[in-house]
C-alpha positions in Angstrom: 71.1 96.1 142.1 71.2 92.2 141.8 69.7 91.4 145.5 70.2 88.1 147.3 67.6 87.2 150.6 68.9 84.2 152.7 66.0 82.5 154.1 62.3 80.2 153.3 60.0 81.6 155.5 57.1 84.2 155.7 59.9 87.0 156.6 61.9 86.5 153.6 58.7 86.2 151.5 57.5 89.9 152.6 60.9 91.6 152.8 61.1 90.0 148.3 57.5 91.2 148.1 58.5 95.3 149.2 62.4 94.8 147.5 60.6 93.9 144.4 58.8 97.3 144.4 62.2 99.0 145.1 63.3 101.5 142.0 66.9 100.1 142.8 66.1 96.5 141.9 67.0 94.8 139.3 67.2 90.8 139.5 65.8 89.0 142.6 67.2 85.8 144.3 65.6 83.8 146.9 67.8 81.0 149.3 66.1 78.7 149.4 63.0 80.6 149.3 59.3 79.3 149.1 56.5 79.1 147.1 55.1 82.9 147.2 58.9 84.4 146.9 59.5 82.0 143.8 57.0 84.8 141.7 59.0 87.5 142.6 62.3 86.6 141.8 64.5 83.2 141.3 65.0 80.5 144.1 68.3 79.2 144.7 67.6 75.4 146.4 70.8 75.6 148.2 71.9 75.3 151.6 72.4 78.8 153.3 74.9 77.2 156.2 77.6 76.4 153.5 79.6 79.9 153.0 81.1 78.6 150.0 77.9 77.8 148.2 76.5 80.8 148.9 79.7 82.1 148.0 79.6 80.1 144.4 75.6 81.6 144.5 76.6 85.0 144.6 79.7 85.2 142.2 77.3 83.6 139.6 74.5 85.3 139.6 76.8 89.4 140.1 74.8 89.9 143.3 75.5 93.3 144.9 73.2 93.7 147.6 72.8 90.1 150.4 69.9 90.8 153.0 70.2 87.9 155.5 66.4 87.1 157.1 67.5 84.2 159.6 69.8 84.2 162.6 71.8 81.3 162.1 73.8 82.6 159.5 74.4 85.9 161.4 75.8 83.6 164.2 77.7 82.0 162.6 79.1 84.6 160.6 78.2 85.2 157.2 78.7 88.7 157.7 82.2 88.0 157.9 83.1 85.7 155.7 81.7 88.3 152.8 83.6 91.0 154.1 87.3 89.0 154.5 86.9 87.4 151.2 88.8 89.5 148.4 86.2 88.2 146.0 83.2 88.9 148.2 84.2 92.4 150.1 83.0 94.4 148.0 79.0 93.7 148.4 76.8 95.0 150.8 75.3 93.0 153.4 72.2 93.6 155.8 73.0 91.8 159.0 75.6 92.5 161.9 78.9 91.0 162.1 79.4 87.4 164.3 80.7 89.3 167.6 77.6 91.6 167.5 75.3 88.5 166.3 76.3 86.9 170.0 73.3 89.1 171.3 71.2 86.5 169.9 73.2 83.3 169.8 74.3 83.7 173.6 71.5 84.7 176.2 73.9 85.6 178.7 75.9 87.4 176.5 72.7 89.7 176.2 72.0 90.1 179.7 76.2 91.5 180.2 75.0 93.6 177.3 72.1 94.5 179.1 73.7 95.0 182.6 77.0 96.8 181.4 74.9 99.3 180.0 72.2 100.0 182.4 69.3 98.7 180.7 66.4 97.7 182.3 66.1 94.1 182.0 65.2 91.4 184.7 67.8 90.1 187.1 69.2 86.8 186.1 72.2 84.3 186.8 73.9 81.8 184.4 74.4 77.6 185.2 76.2 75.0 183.7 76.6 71.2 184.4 79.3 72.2 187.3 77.1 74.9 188.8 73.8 72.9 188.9 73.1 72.9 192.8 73.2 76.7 192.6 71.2 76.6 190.0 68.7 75.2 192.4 69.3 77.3 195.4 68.6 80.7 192.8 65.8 79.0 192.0 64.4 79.0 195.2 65.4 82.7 196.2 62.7 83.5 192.9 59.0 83.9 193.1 56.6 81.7 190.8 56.7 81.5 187.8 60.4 80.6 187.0 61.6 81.4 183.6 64.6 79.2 182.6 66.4 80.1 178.5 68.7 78.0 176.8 71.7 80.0 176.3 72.0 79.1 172.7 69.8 78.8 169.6 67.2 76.8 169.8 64.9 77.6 166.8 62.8 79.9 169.1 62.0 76.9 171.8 64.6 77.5 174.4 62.4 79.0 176.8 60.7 77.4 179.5 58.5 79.4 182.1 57.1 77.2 185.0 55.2 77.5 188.2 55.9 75.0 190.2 59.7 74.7 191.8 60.0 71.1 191.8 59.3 71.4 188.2 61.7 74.1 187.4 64.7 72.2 189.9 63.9 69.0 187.3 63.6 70.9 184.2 67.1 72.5 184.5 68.5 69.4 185.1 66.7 68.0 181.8 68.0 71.2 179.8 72.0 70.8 181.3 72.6 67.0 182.0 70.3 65.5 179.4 70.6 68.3 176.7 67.1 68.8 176.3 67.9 71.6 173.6 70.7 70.0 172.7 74.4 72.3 172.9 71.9 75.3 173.2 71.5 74.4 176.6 74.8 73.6 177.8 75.1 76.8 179.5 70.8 78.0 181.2 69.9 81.2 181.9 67.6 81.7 185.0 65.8 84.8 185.1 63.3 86.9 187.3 59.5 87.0 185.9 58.3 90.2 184.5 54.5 90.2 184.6 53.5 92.4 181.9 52.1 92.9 178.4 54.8 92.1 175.7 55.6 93.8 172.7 58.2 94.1 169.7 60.4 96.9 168.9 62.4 97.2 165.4 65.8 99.2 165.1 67.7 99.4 162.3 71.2 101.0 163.0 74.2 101.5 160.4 76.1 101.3 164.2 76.3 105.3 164.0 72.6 106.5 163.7 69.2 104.5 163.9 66.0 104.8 162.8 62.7 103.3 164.7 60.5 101.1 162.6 56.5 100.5 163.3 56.1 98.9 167.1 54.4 94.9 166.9 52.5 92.7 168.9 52.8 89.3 168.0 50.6 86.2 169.7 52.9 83.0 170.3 50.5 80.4 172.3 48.7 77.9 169.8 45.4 78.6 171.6 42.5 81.0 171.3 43.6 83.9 174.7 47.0 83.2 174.8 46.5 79.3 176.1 48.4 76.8 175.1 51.9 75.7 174.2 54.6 78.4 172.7 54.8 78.6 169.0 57.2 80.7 166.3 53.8 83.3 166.3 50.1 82.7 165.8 49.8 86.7 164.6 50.6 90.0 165.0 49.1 93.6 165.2 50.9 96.9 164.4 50.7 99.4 165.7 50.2 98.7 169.5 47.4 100.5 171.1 49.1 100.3 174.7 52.6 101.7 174.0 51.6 105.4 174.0 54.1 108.2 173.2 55.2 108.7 176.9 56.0 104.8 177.1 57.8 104.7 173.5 59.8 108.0 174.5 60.9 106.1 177.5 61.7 103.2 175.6 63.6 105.7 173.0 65.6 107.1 176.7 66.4 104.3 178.5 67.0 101.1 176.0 66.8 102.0 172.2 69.8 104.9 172.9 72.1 103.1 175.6 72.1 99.8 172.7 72.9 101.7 170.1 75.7 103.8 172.4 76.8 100.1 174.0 77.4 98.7 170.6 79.8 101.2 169.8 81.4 101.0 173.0 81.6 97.6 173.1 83.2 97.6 169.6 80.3 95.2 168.0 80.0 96.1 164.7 75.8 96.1 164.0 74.4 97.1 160.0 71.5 95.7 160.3 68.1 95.3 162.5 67.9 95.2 166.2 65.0 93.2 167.4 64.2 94.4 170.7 61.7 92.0 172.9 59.8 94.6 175.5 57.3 94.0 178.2 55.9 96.9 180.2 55.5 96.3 183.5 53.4 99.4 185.4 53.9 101.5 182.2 58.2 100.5 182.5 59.6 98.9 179.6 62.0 96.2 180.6 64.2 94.1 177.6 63.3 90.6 177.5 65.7 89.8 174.5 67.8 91.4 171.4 67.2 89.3 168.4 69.7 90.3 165.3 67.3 89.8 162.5 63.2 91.0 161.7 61.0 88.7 163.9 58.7 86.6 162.0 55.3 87.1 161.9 56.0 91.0 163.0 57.8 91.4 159.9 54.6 90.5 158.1 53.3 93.6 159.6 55.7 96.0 160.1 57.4 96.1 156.7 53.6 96.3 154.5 53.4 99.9 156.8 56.9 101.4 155.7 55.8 103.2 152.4 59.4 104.4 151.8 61.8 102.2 149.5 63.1 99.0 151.3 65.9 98.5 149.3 67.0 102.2 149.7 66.9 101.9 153.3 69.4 98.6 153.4 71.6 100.0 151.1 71.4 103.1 153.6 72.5 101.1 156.3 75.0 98.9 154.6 76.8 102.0 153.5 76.4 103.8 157.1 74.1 107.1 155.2 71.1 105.8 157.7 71.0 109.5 158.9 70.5 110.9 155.5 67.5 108.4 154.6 63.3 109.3 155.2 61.7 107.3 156.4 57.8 107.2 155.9 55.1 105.3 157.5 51.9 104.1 156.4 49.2 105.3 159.3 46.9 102.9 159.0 46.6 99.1 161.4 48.1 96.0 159.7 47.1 93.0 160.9 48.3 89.0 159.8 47.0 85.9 160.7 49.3 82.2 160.5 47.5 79.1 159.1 49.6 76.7 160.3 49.5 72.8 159.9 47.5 70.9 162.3 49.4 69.2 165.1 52.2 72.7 164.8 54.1 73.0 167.3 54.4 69.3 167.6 54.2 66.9 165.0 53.0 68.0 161.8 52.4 66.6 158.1 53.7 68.3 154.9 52.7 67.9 151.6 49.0 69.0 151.7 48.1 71.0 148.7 46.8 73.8 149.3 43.3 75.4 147.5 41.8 78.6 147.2 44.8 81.7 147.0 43.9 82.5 144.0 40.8 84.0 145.6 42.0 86.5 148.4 41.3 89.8 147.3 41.4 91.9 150.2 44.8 90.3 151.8 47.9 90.2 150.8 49.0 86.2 151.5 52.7 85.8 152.7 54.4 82.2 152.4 56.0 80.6 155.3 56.3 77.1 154.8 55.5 76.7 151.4 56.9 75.0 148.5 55.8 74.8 144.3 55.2 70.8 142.9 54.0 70.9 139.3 52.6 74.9 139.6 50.7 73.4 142.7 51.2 75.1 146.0 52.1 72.6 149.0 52.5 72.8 153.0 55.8 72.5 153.2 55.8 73.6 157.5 54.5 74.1 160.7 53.7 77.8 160.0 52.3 77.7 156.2 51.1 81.2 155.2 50.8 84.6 156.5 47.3 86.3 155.9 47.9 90.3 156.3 45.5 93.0 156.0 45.2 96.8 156.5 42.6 98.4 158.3 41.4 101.9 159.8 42.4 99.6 163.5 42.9 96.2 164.0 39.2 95.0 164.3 38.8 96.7 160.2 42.0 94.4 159.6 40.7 91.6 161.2 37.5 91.4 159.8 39.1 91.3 155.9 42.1 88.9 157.6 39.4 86.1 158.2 37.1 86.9 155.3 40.2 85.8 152.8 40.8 83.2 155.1 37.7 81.5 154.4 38.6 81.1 150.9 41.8 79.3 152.1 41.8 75.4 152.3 44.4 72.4 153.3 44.0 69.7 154.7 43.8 70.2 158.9 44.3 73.9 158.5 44.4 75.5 161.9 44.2 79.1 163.1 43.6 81.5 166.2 40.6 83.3 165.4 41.2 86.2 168.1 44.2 87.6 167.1 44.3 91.5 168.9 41.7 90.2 170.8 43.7 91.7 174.2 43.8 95.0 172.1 
């Protein structure tokens, strides 16, 4: 199979790295791609927003199989415009349809999800423009902290939790009057804090069956114990220590089951994965969000445990077999560490070269924001590379996760150096 991945980052770099192993692959494209994925296949500089590039991309270059890493192009359809073209319809895709996609691109389309179905989740309202004095007046009905959400896209920085309700009352006027995440926030969600320990939970579903991949823990706070401001992820551990069979058979009871039976119900045609944002709160999982595609930098663990063939698995999915397919996992603790660019999350210089990969021997190095000059390797990000590591648990992984990190150089490199630290 001729296999197109839509995407640059660290996800789209891991998912190549396990395709290219499939026994179903045959040529390997990468859009736009990065440095690491450029090894295992061919990058295609184009943009992945313009259907009809992508269209042009795929008819060239007999592509049978598209796996779609990001969620903008699931938003805004890509699914879609595949299957209703009458040159296109014909190849599988991984990634749900633009209705089912809305679990992601709208947060209060979620939480109906989530309320419709009886799914634990925290109590929320919705406020525009027009509605902004009772925004204020929920607001005050709430406990400290208040947790206010863009109900758009927002590249993962929609979220604002605060403590104070002055601050909150000013902040959502910042987020609907001024735009402070631009059209995302034209519509705010206000939720209920859950005070709990988070952690990440991968479906994929052909919208009839499902299977569970590994559970994740990833660390988003730039600062050593969770301090600091809200980044795309610092790290992540799988599996998670804390989510013992009794809590995962809950979450198999009460949230994994009802999303799968609501997306059928609700007509919301999902092949693809279902990112599922837990907390557990007194042992309780609760959903915090769907996301419609792998989170990045779980994937960077969860997918280097699943020893069964990637490719297989899509194609499983895409062609609604799921319940036929095996799936097997690897037992041991994978760990991965981000070295990002100093300054990430806010401003941030590109174009460091960066020294020293050809030296990790006991990691395998994912590429986030990454891009090839002259056979040289560049930052080309906030979030450059991915450091992952096995282990017998996660302080075996960590300990081989910062001893090929100290063969790693660019210039202002930054990293958390107590990743699973809470573990």
């Amino acid at each position: 199979m001729n296999t197109l991945i839509i995407g640059s980052g660290g996800r789209e770099h891991t998912i190549a790295h396990k395709i290219a192993q499939s026994k179903l692959a045959n040529n390997l494209f990468i859009a736009p791609g990065n440095a690491g994925t450029s090894k295992l296949g061919t990058n295609l500089p184009i943009n992945i927003t313009d259907f009809k590039i992508l269209k042009q991309a795929i008819l060239k270059h007999k592509i049978d199989f598209v796996f779609v890493g990001p969620e903008a192009p699931l938003v805004n359809g890509i699914h879609n415009f595949i299957l209703n073209d009458k040159d296109l319809k014909h190849i599988n895709v991984f990634g749900p349809q633009q209705k089912a996609a809305q679990l992601e691109g709208s947060k209060e389309f979620s939480k109906e999800f989530l309320y419709r179905h009886n799914i634990p989740t925290a109590k929320y309202q919705s406020f525009t423009t027009k509605s902004l004095e009772k925004g204020y007046l929920f607001l005050e009905t709430l406990k400290p902290p208040y947790v206010l959400k863009a109900d758009g896209l927002a590249a993962g920085k929609g979220v604002l939790i605060l403590n104070n309700l002055q601050e909150a009352k000013t902040e959502l006027k910042e987020m609907l009057t001024n735009q402070k995440f631009g059209k995302a926030s034209n519509k705010v969600v206000i939720e209920e804090f859950l005070n709990g320990i988070e952690l990440s939970c991968f479906v994929v579903t052909d919208g009839k069956s499902y299977k569970v991949l590994p559970y994740a823990k990833d660390y988003k706070r730039i600062n050593e114990g969770d301090k600091g401001l809200n980044t795309g992820g610092m790290g992540a551990v799988s599996p998670v220590p804390f989510a013992d069979a009794v809590f995962l058979n809950k979450v198999e009871k009460r949230i994994i089951k009802p999303t799968i039976n609501g997306l059928q119900k609700d007509n919301l045609p999902y092949k693809g994965v279902l990112f599922i944002g837990l907390i557990k709160v007194n042992n309780e999982p609760f959903v915090i969000e769907y996301n419609v595609r792998f989170g990045d930098p779980e994937t960077e663990v969860i997918i280097p445990r699943i020893k069964s063939d990637l490719l297989e698995l899509f194609n499983a999915v895409a062609e609604e077999k799921l319940d036929q397919y095996h799936l097997e996992i690897d037992d041991r603790t994978v760990t991965t560490v981000m070295l990002v660019s100093g300054g990430y999350p806010e401003l941030y210089e590109k174009n460091k070269e960066i020294f020293g990969l050809e030296n990790v021997t006991e990691s395998i190095v994912f590429h986030a924001g990454t891009r090839l000059k002259n056979n040289k390797v560049f930052t080309n990000g906030g979030r450059v590379l991915a450091i992952t590591s096995y282990g017998k648990n996660s302080k075996e992984a960590m300990k081989k996760a910062y001893k090929s990190i100290k063969n790693i150089s660019f210039d202002q490199m930054n990293y958390r150096t107590d990743i699973g630290f809470d573990l």
